[in-house]
Structures are given as C-alpha cells and as structure tokens.
DRENDO-798881 format. One record per residue (C-alpha): residue in one letter; x, y, z. Coordinates in nm, 2 decimals, padded with zeros to 4 digits, m for minus. Layout:
# residues N
('A',(X,Y,Z))
...
# end
This chain:
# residues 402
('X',(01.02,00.56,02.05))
('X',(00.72,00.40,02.23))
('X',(00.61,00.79,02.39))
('X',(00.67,00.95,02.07))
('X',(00.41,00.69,01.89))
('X',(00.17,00.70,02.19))
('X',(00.20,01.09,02.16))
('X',(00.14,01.08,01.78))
('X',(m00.11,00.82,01.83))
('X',(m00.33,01.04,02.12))
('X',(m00.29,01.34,01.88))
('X',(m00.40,01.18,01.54))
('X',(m00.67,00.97,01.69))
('X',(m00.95,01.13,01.55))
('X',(m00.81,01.16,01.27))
('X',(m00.77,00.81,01.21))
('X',(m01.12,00.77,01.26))
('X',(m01.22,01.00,01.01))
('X',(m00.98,00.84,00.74))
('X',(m01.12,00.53,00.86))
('X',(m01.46,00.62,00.76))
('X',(m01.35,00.81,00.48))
('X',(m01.22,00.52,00.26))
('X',(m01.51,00.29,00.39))
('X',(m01.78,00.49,00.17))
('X',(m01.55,00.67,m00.06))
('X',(m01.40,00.58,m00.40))
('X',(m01.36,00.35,m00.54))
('X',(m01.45,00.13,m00.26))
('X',(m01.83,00.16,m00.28))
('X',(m01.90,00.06,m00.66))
('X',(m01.61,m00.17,m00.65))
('X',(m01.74,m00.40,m00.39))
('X',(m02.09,m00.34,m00.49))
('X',(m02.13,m00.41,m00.83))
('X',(m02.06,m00.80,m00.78))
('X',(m02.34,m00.80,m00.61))
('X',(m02.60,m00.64,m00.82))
('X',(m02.42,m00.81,m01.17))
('X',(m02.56,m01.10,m01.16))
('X',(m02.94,m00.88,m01.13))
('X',(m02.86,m00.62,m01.42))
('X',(m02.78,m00.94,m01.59))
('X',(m03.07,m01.12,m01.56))
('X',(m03.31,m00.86,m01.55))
('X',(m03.19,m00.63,m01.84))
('X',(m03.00,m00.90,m02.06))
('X',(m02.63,m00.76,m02.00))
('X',(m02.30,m00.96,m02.04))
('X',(m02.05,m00.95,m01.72))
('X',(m01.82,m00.79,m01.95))
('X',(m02.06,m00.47,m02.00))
('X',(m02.17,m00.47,m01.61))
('X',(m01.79,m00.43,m01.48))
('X',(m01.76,m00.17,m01.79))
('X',(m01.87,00.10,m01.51))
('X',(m01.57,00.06,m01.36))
('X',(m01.34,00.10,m01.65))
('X',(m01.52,00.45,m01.60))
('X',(m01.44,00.51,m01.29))
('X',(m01.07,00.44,m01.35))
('X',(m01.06,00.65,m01.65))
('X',(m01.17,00.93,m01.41))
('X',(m00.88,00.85,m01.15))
('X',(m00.64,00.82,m01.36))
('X',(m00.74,01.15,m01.56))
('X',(m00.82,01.34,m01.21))
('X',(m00.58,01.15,m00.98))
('X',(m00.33,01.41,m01.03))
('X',(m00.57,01.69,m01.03))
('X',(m00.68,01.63,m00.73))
('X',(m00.38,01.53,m00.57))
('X',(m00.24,01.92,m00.63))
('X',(m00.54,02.06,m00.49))
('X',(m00.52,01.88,m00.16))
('X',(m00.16,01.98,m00.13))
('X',(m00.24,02.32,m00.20))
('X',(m00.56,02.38,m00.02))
('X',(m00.59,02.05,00.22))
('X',(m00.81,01.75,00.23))
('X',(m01.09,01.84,00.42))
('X',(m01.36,02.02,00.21))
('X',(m01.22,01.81,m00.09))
('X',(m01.32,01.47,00.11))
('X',(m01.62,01.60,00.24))
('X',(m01.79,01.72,m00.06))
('X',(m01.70,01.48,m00.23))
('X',(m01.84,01.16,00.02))
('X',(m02.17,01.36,m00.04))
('X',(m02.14,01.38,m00.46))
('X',(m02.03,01.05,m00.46))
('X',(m02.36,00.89,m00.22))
('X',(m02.57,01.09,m00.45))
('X',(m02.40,00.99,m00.79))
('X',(m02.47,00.64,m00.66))
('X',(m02.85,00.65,m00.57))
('X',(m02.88,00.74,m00.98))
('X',(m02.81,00.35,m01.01))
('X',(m03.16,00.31,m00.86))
('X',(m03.36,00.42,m01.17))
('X',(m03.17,00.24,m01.39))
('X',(m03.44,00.11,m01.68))
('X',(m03.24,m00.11,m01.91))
('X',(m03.04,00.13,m02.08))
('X',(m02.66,00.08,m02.09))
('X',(m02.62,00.47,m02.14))
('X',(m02.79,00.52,m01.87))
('X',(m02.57,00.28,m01.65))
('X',(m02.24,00.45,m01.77))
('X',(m02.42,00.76,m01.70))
('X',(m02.44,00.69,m01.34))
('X',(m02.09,00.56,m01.34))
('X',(m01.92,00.92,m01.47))
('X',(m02.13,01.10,m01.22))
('X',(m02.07,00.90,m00.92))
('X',(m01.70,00.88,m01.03))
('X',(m01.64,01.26,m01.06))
('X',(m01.83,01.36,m00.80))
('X',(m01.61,01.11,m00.56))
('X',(m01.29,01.17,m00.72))
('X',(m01.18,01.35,m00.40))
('X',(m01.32,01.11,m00.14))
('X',(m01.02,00.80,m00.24))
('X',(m00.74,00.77,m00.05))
('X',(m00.55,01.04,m00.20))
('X',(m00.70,01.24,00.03))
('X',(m00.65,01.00,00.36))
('X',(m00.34,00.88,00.31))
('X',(m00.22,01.22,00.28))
('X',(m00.33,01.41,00.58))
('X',(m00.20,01.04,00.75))
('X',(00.16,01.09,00.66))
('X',(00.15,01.44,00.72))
('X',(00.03,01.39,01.09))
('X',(00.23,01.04,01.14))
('X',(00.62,00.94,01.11))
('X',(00.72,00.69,01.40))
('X',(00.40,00.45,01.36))
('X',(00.32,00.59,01.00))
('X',(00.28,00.17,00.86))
('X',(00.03,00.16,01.18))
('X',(m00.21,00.44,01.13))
('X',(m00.24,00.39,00.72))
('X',(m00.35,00.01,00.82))
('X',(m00.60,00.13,01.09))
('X',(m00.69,00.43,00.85))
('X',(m00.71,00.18,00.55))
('X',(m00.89,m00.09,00.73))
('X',(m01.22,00.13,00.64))
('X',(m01.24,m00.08,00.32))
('X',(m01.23,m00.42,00.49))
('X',(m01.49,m00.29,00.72))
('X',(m01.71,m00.18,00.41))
('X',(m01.68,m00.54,00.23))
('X',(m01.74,m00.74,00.58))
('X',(m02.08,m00.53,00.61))
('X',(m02.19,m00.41,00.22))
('X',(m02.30,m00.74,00.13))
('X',(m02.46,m00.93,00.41))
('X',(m02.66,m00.56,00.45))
('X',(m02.76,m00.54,00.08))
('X',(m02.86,m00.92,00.06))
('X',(m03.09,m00.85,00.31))
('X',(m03.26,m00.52,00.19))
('X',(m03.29,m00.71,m00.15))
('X',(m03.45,m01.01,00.03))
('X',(m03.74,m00.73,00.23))
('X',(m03.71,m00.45,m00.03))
('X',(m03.55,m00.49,m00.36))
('X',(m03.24,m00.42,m00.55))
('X',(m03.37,m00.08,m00.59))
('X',(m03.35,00.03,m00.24))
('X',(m03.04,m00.15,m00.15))
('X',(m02.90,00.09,m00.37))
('X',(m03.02,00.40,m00.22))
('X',(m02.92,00.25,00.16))
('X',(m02.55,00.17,00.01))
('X',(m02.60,00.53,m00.15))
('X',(m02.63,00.70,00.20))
('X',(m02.36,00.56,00.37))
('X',(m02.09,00.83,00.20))
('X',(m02.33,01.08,00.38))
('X',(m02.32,00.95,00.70))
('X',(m01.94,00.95,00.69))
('X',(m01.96,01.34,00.60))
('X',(m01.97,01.50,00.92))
('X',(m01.70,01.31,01.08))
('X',(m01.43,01.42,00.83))
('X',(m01.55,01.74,00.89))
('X',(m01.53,01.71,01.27))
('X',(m01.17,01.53,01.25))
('X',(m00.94,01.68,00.92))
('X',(m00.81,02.00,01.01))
('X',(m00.85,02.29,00.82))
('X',(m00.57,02.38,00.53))
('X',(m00.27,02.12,00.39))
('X',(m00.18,01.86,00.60))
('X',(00.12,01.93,00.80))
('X',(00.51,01.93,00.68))
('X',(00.80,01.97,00.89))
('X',(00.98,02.16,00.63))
('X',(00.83,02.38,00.35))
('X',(00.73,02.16,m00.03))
('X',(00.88,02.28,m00.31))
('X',(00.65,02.40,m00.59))
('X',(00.40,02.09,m00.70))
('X',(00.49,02.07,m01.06))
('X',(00.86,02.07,m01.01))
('X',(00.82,01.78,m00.74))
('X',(00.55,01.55,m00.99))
('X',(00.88,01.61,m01.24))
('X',(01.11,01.47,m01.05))
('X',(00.92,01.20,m00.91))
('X',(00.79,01.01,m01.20))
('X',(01.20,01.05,m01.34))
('X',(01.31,00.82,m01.08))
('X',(01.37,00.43,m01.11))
('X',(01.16,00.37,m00.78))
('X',(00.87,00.53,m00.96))
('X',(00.86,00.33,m01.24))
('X',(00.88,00.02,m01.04))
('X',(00.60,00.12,m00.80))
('X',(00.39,00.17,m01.13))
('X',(00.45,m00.14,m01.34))
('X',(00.44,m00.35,m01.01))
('X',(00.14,m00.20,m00.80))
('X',(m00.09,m00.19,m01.20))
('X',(00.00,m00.59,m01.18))
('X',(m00.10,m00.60,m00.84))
('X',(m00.46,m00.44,m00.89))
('X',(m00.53,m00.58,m01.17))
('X',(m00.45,m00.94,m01.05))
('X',(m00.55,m00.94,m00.69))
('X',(m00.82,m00.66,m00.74))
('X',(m01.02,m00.73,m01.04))
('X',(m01.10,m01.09,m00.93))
('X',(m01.29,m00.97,m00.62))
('X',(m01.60,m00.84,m00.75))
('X',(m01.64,m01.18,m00.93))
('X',(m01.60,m01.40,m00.64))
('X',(m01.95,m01.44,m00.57))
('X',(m01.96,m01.56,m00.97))
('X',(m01.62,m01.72,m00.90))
('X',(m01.78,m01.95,m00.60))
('X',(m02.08,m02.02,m00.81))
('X',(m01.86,m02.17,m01.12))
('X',(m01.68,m02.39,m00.85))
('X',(m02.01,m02.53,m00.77))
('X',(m02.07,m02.40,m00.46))
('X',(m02.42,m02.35,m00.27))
('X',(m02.53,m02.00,m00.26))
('X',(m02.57,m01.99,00.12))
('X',(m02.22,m02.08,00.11))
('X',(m02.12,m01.84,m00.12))
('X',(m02.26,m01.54,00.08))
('X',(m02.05,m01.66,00.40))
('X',(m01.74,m01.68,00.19))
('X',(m01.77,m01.38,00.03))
('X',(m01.84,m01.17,00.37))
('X',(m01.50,m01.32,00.52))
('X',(m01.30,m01.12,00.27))
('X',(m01.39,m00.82,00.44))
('X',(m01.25,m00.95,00.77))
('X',(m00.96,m01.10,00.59))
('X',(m00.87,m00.73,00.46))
('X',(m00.87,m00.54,00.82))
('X',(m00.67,m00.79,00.97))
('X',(m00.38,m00.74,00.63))
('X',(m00.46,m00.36,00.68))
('X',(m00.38,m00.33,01.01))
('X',(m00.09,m00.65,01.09))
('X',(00.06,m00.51,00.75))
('X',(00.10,m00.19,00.87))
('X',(00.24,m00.28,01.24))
('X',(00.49,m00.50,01.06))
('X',(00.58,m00.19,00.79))
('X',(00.73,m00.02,01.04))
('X',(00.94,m00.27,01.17))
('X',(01.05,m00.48,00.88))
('X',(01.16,m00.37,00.48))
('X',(00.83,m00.29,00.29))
('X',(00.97,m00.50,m00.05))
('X',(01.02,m00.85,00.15))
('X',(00.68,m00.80,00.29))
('X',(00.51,m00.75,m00.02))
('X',(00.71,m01.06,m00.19))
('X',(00.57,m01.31,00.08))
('X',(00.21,m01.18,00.06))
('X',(00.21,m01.17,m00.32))
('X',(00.32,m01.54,m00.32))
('X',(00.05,m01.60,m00.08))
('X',(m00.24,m01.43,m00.29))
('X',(m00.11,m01.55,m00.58))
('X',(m00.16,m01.97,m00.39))
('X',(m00.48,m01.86,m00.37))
('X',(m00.56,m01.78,m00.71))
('X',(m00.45,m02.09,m00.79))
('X',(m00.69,m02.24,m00.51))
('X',(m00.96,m02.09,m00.70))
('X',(m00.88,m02.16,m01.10))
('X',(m00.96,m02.53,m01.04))
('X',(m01.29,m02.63,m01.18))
('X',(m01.45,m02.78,m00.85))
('X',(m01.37,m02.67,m00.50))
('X',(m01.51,m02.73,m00.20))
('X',(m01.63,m02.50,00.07))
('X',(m01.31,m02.51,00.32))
('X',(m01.03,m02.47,00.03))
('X',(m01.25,m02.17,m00.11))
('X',(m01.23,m02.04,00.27))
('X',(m00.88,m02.06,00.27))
('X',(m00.83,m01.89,m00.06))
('X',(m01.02,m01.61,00.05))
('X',(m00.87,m01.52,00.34))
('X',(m00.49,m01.55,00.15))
('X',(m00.66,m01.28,m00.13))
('X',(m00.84,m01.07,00.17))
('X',(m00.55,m01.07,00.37))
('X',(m00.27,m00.98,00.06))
('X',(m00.52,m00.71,m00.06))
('X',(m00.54,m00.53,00.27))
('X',(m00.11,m00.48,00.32))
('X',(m00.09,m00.38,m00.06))
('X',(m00.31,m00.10,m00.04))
('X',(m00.08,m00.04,00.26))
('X',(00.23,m00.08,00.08))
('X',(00.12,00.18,m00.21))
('X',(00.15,00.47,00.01))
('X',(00.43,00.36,00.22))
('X',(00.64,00.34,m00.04))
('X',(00.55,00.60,m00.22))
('X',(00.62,00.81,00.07))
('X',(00.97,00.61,00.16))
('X',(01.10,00.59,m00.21))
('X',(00.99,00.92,m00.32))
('X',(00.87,01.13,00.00))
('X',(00.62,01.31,00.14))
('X',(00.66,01.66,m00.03))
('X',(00.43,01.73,m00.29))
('X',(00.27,01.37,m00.19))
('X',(m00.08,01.42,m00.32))
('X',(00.04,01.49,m00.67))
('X',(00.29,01.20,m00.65))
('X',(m00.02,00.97,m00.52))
('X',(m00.26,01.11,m00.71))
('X',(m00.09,01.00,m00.99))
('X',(00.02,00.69,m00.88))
('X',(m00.33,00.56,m00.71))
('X',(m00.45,00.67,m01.06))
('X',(m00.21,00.40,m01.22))
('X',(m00.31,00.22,m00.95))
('X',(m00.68,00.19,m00.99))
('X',(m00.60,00.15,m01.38))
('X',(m00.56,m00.26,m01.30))
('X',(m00.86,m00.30,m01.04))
('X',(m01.09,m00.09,m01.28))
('X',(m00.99,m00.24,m01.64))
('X',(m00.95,m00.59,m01.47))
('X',(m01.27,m00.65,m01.42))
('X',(m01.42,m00.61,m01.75))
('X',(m01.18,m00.83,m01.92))
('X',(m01.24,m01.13,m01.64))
('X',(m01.60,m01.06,m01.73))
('X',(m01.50,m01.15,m02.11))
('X',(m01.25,m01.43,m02.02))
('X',(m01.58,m01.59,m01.85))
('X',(m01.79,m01.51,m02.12))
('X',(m01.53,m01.64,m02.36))
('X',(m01.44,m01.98,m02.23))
('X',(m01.73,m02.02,m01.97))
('X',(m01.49,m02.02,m01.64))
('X',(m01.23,m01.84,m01.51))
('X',(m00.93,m02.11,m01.48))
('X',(m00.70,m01.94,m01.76))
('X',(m00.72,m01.63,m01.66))
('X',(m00.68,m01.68,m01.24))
('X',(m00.40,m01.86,m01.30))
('X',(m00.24,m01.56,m01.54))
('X',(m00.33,m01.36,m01.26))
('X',(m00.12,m01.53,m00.99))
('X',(00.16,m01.55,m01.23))
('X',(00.17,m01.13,m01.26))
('X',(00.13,m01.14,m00.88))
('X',(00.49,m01.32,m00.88))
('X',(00.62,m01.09,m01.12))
('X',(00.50,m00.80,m00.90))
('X',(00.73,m00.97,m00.61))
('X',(01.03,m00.95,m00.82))
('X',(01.00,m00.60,m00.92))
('X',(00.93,m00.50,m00.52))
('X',(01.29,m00.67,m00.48))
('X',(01.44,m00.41,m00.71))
('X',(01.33,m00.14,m00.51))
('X',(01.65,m00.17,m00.30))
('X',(01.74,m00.01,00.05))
('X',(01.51,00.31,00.17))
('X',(01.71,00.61,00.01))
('X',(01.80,00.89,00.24))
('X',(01.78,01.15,00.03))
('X',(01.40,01.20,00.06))
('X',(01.19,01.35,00.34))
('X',(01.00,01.07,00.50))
# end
C-alpha cells in the first residue's frame, strides 16, 4: 500500500501542483472570496444594497449550474487541459471588466456573465477529474492537496488587495486579482496531459452514465445535503468581514480574522483528505458539520469578542475545506468514476447553487433586520440536517468503479 501511493504520489506530482493552482484562480473561487471585499466600496461609492452586490454571484451560479453539465461532458470526451487553460485566461480577463465599473448595476451583472462563462471550465470539474483519474490508493490525499488551492487563495487575496487599495485603489486591486488566473495558465499547461484523464477500463457512453446516476438514492442525497452545505457554510463567508463589523469588532482586527480562514481551509483540505482514505467519508462529514455549524452559532450573537470570533473562524475554515473534499469523494465512491465529469458537472452545479444564491439572500436578511443572528443560526441548523442525510449514504457500494 505505502509503495503504490509513493508511486502514485511521484507520478501525479505535478499534477497536483497544477490542480493546486488551478482552483486557486479559477471559479468560482476568485469572485467568491473577492467580492466581500470590494461590497462594502460598491456600496458606498455607488449607493448599492448588500443584497444587489452578492447578486453577481447568483450569476455565476446560474451559469454552473446551466454549464456544469456541459462542461463536465466535454472534459470527459476531450480532457481537461485546454478546457482549464483557456478558461483561467477568459476568466482573469472577464474579471479586470469589474475595474471600469461606473455605477451602473447592468454594467456589474455584465461583468459577472462574462467572467462566469468564460471560467466555467477553470472550477473543479476540471481538477478533480483528471485527480481521480490519475489517483486511487491516496485519492482523499491528492484532492485535499489539489483542493487546498482555495485556502491558499483566501489566506493571500485579501491581505494583498487591502494593500493595493491602501497604495493604489480599488481599481487596480482588481486588475492585480484579475491577473492571477493568467499566471496559473502555463502551469496547467505544463502539468495536465493531453486527452481524457485516465480510466482503467473503458466509460460507457456519457448520456447513458448522467441517466443512471442522478436515478440513484446516493445522488439525491449528495444533492439535497451538499446545496445545504454551501449554502449554509458557504454563503456566510463573503460576509464575514461585514459579519465581524456587526459584532463590533475593530477593523484591524477584522482583517486578521478574516485572513485566518484561508489557513483554516488548507489545513481541512488537506487533514480531511488524509483522514478520507482511512476512515468512512459520512462520519467525517457529520463531525465537521456539527463543528461549523458551533461556529455559526459563535457568530449570531450580537457582541463577540476577538478570540471567540477566532475560534469560529477556524471551525467554518476548517469544515469548509474537507466538504469541498467530500463532494468529489463521494461522488466518485457512491456513483464512480466513469463518465465523472458529467456526474460532477452536474453535481458541483447543484453544488454552487447554495454558495452563489446564499449570499444574496444573507445580504437581505441583513438589510431586513439589520444583523445576521436569525439567519446564522438557520444556517447551523441546515448544517445538522446535512449530517443526518450524510448518515443515509450507507456502506461504500461495490458495484461501482472507484
């Protein structure tokens, strides 16, 4: 066991790397842990709610979920590799249009469709697939190290665009976020082989394979329990920095705490995925959804101080970096790996429904009833009820190709 994962390990290295990257800058990582930051600017400079700032991402969503499967059939049919690729660049491009944003609301939605469509194949459709079709004996392992790209992207976005706000603007922090995707570009080129990723036995046709998957129980569970998941661990994260701020906390503060999440999301990434190949997937998903869901709770009180907000961060960080783990581990252990980037597509689709949605209606909950104590607390209880549905998953069937 231990030489076939160092062998698998010394052979998928650089792809690792690449997937690494690729979901740092890709979508919708970038506008999703962006846009807290520039909200509460668009809001003061151009008069807009919350609600109609974290709109763009109910574009973005609607795109995923419309494309997901799309996508998903082409990289199974033609590979991951010029998909990502182009795709990193129309995203980084898509996102510098946010820079000449002038007030207008169509404008800003605008921006959001482009950036959206243009990245649609730079998520972790793409990743995740070429990373189960290279790994099967530390396959948990090299989707956390893969996946950690998105904990490395919050731990640096924000400190880096506070400070290019403080020396440049808002403006230009959004062109130097923009550019990242591009940088990231030539290593998935250098790294993702060329064609489909690689299967040990040949996929049955893609349609026939979508079909049968979203028949089974396991894939209705993974959908009603992982839209829960995003929506109530996910959409409260670009908020935090307003989140903090309601609590009462110094802005100094805030910009420490908010950094930590990033850190807090690698380490889930990457002890998640050492522990998903050694332990059932479900029980691991139950304790860390109680965990984030004690630290919603943290958070929905009306005043709390700097070290409870610490801890409450790190329980959200931490939960949000083994679910996005979980999603395709269990996708590719309840349903398999054949025809996985039509199977993922459409479930990271679902998926993103929650964490792009969610948002918004936080945004109105606060606008609403000037705090966010009702509806953090209704998140934590659909974090439980998540838990319970992971239960039902039962033992890993052995009818599928894993």
């Amino acid at each position: 066991m231990r030489s076939r994962a160092g062998s698998e390990l010394r052979a998928g290295w650089r792809l690792i790397v690449a997937a690494l990257l690729g979901t740092a800058c890709g979508l919708p990582t970038l506008p999703f842990y962006t846009v807290g930051i520039f909200a509460p600017i668009f809001a003061s400079q151009f008069g807009w709610s919350f609600a109609a700032i974290f709109g763009g991402l109910i574009v973005s969503t609607l795109v995923l979920l419309l494309g997901g499967t799309w996508i998903g059939y082409v990289i199974d049919r033609r590979g991951a590799r010029m998909v990502a690729a182009a795709s990193l660049a129309g995203l980084g491009l898509g996102y510098m249009t946010l820079a000449l944003l002038d007030g207008s609301l169509v404008q800003y939605y605008l921006s959001w469709l482009i950036l959206s469509v243009a990245g649609i194949g730079a998520t972790s459709i793409s990743f995740t697939a070429v990373v189960n079709g290279a790994f099967n004996d530390i396959r948990g392992f090299a989707l956390g190290l893969a996946l950690s790209g998105i904990g490395l992207f919050a731990l640096i976005v924000k400190p880096l665009a506070g400070r290019i706000i403080e020396v440049a603007g808002w403006r230009a922090a959004i062109v130097a976020i923009g550019c990242l995707p591009l940088l990231a570009m030539p290593v998935v080129l250098w790294a993702v082989p060329r064609g489909p990723a690689a299967r040990s036995e040949p996929s049955a046709p893609a349609d026939r394979g979508l079909k049968h998957a979203v028949r089974t129980r396991a894939f209705a569970l993974l959908v009603c329990a992982f839209v829960a998941i995003s929506f109530a661990n996910g959409a409260p994260i670009p908020h935090l920095e307003n989140i903090l701020r309601s609590a009462h906390i110094e802005s100094q503060a805030i910009l420490h705490l908010t950094s930590a999440i990033g850190a807090a999301i690698i380490l889930g990434r990457v002890v998640g995925g050492w522990l998903l190949d050694r332990i059932w997937a479900p029980i691991i998903g139950v304790v860390v959804l109680c965990t984030a869901a004690l630290g919603l709770m943290l958070l929905s009180r009306t005043t709390v101080d700097v070290s409870t907000a610490r801890i409450a961060i790190l329980l959200l960080g931490f939960a949000g970096g083994v679910e996005v783990d979980l999603l395709p581990y269990l996708t590719a252990r309840y349903i398999g790996v054949r025809n996985y980037g039509a199977v993922y597509g459409t479930l990271f689709g679902l998926f993103a429904l929650g964490a792009g949605v969610g948002p918004s209606l936080i945004g109105w909950a606060f606008d609403r009833f000037a705090g966010y104590s009702q509806i953090l607390t209704a998140c934590a209880g659909l974090l439980l009820l998540a838990a319970i549905l992971l239960l039902c998953l039962g033992r890993y069937p052995e009818d599928v190709r894993r």
